[in-house]
C-alpha positions as CSV (number, residue, x, y, z in Angstrom):
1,X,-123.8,104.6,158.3
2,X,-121.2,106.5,160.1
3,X,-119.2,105.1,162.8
4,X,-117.4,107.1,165.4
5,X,-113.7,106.6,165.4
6,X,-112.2,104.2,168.5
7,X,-108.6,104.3,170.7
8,X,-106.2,102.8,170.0
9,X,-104.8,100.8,166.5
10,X,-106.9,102.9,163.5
11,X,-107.3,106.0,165.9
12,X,-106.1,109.3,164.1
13,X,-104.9,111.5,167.5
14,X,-105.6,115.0,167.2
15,X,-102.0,115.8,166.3
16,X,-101.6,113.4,163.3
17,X,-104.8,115.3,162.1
18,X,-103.6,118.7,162.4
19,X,-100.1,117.4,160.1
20,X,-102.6,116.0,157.7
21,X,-104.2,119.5,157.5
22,X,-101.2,121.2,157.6
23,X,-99.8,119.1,154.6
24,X,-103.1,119.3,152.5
25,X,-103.7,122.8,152.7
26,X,-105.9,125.5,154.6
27,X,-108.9,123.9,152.3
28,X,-108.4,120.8,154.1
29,X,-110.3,122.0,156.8
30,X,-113.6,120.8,155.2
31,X,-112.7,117.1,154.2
32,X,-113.7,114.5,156.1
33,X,-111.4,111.6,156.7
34,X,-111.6,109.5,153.8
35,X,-111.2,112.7,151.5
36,X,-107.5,113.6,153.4
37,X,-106.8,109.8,153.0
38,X,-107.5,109.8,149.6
39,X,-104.7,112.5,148.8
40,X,-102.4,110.3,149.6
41,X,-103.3,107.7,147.1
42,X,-102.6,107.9,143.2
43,X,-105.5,106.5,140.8
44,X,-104.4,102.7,139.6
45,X,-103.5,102.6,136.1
46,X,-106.5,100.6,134.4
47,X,-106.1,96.3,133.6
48,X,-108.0,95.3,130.8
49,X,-108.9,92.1,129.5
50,X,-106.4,90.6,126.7
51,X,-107.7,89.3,123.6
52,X,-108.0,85.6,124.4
53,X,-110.4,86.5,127.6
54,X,-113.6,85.1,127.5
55,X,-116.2,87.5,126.6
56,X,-117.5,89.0,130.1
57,X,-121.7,89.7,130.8
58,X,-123.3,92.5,129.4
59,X,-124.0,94.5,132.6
60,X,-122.0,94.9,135.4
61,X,-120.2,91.9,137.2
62,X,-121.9,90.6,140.3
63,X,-120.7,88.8,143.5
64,X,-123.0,85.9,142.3
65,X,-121.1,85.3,139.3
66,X,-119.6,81.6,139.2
67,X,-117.7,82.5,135.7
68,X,-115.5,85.1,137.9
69,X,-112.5,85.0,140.0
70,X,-113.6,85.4,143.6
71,X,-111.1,87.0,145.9
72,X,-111.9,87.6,149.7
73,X,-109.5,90.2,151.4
74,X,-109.6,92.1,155.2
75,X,-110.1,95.8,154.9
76,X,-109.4,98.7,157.2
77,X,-107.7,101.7,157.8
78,X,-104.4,100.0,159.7
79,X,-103.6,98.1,156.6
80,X,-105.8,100.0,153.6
81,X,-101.9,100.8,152.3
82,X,-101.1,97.0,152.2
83,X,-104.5,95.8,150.7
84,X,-104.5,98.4,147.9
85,X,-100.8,97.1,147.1
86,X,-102.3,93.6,147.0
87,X,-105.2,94.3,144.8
88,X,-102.7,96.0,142.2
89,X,-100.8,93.2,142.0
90,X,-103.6,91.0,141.8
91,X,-105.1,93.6,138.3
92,X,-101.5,94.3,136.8
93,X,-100.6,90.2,136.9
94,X,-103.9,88.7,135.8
95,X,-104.8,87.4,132.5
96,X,-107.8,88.7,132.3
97,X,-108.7,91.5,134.9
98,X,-112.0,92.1,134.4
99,X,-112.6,88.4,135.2
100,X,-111.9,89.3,138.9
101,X,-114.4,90.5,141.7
102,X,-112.8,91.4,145.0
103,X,-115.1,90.5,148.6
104,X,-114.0,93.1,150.6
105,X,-114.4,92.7,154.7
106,X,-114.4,95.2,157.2
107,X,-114.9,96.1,160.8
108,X,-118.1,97.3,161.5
109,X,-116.0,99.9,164.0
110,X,-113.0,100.4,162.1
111,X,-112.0,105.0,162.1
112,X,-112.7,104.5,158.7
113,X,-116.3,103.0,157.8
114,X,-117.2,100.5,155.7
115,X,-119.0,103.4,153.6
116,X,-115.2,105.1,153.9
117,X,-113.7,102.5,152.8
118,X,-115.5,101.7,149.7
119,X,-115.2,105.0,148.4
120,X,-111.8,104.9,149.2
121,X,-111.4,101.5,146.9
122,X,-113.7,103.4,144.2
123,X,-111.4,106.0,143.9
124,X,-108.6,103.8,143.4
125,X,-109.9,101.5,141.3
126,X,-112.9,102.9,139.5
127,X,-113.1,100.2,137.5
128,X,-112.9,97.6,140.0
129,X,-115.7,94.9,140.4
130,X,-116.0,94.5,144.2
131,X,-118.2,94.4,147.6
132,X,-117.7,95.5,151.1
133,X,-119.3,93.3,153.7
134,X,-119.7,94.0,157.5
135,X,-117.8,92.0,160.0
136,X,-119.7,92.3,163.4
137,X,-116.7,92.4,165.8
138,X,-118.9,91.2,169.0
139,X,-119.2,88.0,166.7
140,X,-116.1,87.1,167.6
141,X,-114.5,89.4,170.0
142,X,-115.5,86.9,173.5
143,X,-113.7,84.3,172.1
144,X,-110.2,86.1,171.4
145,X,-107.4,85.3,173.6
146,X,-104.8,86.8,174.3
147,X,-101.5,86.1,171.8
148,X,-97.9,86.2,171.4
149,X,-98.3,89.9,169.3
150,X,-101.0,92.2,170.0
151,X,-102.0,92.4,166.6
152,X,-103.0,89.2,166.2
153,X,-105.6,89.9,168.7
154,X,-107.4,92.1,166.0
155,X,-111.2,90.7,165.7
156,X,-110.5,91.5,162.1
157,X,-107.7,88.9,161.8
158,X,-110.5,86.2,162.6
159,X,-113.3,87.2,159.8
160,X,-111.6,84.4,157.2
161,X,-113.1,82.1,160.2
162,X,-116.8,83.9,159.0
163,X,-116.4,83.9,155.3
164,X,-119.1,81.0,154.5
165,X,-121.4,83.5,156.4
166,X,-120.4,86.8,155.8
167,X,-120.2,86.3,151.7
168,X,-123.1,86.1,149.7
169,X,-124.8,82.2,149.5
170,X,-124.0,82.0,145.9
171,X,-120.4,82.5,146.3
172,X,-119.3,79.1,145.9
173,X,-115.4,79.2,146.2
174,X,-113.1,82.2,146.9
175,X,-109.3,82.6,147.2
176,X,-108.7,84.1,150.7
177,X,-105.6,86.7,150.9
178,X,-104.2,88.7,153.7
179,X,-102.9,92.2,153.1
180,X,-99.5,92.0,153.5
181,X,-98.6,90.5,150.5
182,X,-98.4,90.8,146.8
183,X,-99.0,88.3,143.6
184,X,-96.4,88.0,140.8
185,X,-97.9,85.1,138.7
186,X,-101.4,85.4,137.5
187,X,-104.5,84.7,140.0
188,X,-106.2,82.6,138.1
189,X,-103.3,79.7,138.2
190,X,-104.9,79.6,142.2
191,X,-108.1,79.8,141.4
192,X,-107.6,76.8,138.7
193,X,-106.3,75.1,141.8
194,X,-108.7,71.5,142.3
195,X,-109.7,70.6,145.6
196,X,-109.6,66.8,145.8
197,X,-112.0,64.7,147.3
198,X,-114.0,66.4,150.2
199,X,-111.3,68.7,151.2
200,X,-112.1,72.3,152.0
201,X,-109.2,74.2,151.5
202,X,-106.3,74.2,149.8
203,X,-102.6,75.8,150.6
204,X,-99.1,75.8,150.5
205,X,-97.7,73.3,153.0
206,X,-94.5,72.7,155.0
207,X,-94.4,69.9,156.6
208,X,-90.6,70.3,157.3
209,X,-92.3,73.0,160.2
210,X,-91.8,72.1,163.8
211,X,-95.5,71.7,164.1
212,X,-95.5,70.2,167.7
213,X,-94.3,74.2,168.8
214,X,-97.4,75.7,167.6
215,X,-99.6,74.3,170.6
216,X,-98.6,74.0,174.5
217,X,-97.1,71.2,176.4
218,X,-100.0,70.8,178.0
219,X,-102.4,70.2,174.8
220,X,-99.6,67.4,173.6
221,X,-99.4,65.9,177.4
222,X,-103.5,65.5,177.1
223,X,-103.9,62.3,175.1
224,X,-107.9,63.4,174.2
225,X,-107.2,66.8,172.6
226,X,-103.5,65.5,170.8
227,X,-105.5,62.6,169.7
228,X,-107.6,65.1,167.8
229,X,-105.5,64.3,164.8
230,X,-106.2,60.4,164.9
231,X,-104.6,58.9,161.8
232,X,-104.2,62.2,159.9
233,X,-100.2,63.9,159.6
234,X,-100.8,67.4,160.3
235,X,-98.6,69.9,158.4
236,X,-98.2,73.4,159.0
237,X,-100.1,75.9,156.7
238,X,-100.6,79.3,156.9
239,X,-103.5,80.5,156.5
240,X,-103.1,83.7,154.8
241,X,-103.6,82.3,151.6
242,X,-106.1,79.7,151.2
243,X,-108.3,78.2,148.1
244,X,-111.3,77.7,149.8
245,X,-114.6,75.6,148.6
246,X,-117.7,77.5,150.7
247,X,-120.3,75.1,150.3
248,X,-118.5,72.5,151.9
249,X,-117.5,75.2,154.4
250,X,-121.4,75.4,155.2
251,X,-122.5,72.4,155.0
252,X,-119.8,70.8,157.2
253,X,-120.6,73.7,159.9
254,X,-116.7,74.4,160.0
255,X,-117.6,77.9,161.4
256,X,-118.6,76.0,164.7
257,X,-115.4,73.6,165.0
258,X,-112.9,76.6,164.9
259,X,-115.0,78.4,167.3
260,X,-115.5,74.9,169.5
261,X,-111.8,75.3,169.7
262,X,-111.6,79.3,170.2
263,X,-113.9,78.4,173.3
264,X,-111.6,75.4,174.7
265,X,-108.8,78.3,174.5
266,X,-110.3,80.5,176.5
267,X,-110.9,77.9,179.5
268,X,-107.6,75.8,179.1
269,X,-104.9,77.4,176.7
270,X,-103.6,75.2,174.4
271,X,-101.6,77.4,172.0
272,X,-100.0,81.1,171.6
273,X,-100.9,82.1,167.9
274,X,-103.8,84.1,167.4
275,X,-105.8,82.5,164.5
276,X,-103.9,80.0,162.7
277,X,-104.2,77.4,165.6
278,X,-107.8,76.7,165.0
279,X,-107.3,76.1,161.3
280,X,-104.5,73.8,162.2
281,X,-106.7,71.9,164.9
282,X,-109.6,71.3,162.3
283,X,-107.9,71.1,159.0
284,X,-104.5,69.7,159.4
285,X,-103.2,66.9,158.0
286,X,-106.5,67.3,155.6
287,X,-105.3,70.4,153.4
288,X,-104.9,70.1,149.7
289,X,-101.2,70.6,149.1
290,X,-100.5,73.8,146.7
291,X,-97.3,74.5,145.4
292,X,-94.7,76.9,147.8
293,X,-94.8,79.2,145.0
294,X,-98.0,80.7,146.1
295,X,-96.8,81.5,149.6
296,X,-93.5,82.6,150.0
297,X,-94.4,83.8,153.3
298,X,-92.4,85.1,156.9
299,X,-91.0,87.8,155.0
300,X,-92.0,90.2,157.7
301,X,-89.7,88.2,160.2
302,X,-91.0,86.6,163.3
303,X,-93.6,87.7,165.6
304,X,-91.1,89.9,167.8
305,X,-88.4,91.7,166.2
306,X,-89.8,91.8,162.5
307,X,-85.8,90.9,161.6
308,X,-85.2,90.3,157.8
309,X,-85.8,87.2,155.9
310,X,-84.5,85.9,152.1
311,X,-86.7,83.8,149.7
312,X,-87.4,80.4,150.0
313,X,-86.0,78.6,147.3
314,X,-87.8,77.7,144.4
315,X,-90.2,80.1,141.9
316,X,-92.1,82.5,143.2
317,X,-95.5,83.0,142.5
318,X,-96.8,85.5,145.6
319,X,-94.6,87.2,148.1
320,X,-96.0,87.2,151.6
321,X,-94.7,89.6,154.7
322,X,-96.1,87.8,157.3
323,X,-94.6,88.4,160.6
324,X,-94.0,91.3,162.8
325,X,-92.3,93.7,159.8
326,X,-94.4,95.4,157.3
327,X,-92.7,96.6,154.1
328,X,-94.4,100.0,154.0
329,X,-93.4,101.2,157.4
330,X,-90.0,99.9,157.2
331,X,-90.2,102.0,153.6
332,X,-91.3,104.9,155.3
333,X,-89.0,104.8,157.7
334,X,-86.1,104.2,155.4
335,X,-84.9,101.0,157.2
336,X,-85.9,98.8,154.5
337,X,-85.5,94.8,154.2
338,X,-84.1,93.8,150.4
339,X,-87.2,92.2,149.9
340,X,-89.2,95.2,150.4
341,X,-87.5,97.2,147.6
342,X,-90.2,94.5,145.7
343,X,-93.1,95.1,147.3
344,X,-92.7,99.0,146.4
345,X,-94.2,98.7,142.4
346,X,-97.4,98.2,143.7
347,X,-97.6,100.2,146.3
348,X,-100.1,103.4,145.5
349,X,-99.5,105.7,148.2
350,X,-98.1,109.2,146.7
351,X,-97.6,110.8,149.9
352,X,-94.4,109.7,151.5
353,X,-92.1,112.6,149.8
354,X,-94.3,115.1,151.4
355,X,-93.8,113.2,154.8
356,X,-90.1,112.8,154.3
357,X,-89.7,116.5,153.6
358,X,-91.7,117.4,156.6
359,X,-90.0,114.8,158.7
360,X,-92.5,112.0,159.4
361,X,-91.2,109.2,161.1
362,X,-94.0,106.7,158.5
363,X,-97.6,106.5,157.3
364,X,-98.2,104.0,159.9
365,X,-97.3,106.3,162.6
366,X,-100.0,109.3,162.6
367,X,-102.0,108.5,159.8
368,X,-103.8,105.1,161.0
């Protein structure tokens, strides 16, 4: 199914059309918008299992699969650069590649279809074992408000919030990961994490945070919704990377509590951030504490000038540019942060050198 192309963020304007024409050649004129897309993109060199791997199924893998590594991950045409980054650093660090099937979500009105997309991802990574689901934006789009950053406002940004309903009944447990970030260490060391008792999700904490600023005087000056806590300590998470156990996600009808708060938002606002409130609301001070290593995040900067950031201390396991600062338009735009120089390995797109000589400001800037 075809999907016509919206204004604004993901809108390719006439002119950024024309320069991808002009760069591909007068046979350009016949490709559609996934074909000019994919000349940007080099094929992924191909992961295979190592010897000590257990031996895989004889057909294909399938999303049902409890033996497999289940990763869930946003996709559109805004950020397709930053999730195909992710992905390849996902294949080149695993153990055992093949032991990994990607849940792929994305807007049912993104310019680029879902259709798009996945033969964007095939072409890529033809050997990838993965599924695109459609995220219904109107799901979820009444109950946005509006945040500190524009872009948090995306409906897309909220479909982790969907993912016991959205994936597949027999996915049991997944590993959710944004798209502007990049593993190191090998996937499966997450996946292995345990989630103890009844907990639902599990995450790097830091509870050295200021967690009070992440809601509004006026939620911590209202004794019923700051005693929402009760006896837990709350300790800031973020949520874009999470080990997440689905059928306690369904059966405890968590799906309903962050959109219970969503709802109290829109009538009486209680914080400023976008998604990660809600999570914090419902799940803090009951996460299962994984290691820093597996979210050295901020390294986009804050929410309003995207300024540069160094590395936590400790190992590193996953590198994480949350904030306002993306590392392939500050690439592009040769204003790099030092920390961006390692984000570039993975990065796939081929097409920068014909933008430079042609004098493109970035990809992000006429292409999506």
């Amino acid at each position: 199914m075809i999907f016509p192309p919206r204004s604004g963020a993901g809108f390719i304007p006439a002119a950024g059309v024309f320069l991808i024409l002009l760069v591909l050649g007068p046979c350009a004129a016949i490709r559609s918008f996934p074909d000019a897309v994919l000349a940007g993109f080099s094929e992924a060199p191909e992961y295979r299992n190592g010897v000590d791997c257990p031996a895989g199924s004889a057909g294909p893998a399938t999303s049902c699969d409890a033996s497999l590594v289940h990763v869930a991950m946003t996709l559109d045409s805004e950020y397709l650069r930053g999730s195909m980054a992710a992905v390849h650093s996902v294949l080149r660090h695993a153990s055992c590649p093949d032991h990994v099937f990607f849940h792929f979500i994305a807007a049912e009105f993104d310019s680029a279809s879902p259709r798009d997309l996945t033969r964007i991802v095939r072409s890529i990574f033809p050997s990838l074992s993965f599924k695109v689901y459609i995220f219904r934006e109107d799901t979820v789009i009444n109950l946005i408000s509006s945040s500190i950053r524009v872009a948090l406002e995306n409906p897309l940004n909220y479909a982790r919030n969907y993912l016991g309903e959205l994936l597949d009944p027999c996915v049991k447990r997944v590993i959710y990961l944004d798209s502007d970030l990049v593993l190191v260490d090998d996937v499966a060391k997450l996946w292995e994490m345990e989630l103890r008792g009844n907990r639902v999700i599990g995450a790097p904490e830091y509870c050295h945070a200021n967690f009070t600023k992440y809601f509004t005087d006026g939620f911590w000056g209202d004794p019923v919704l700051s005693g929402v806590f009760g006896s837990r300590k709350p300790c800031y998470f973020n949520t874009g990377v999470m080990v997440m156990d689905l059928e306690r996600w369904r059966e405890g009808h968590y799906r309903n509590k962050i959109e219970n708060w969503m709802e109290l938002q829109r009538r009486k606002r209680i914080y400023e951030l976008g998604s990660l409130p809600p999570f914090l609301l419902v799940f803090g001070g009951d996460v299962e504490a994984i290691h820093h290593r597996w979210n050295q995040h901020g390294l986009g900067g804050d929410n309003v000038s995207g300024s540069c950031r160094e590395l936590h201390p400790g190992p590193v396991s996953l590198l994480h540019w949350s904030g306002k600062g993306k590392p392939w338009v500050r690439l592009d735009q040769r204003r790099p942060c030092p920390l961006d120089h390692l984000w570039e390995p993975y990065d796939l797109y081929t097409w920068r050198g014909k933008k430079q000589r042609l004098g493109f400001l970035g990809y992000s800037s006429f292409l999506f």
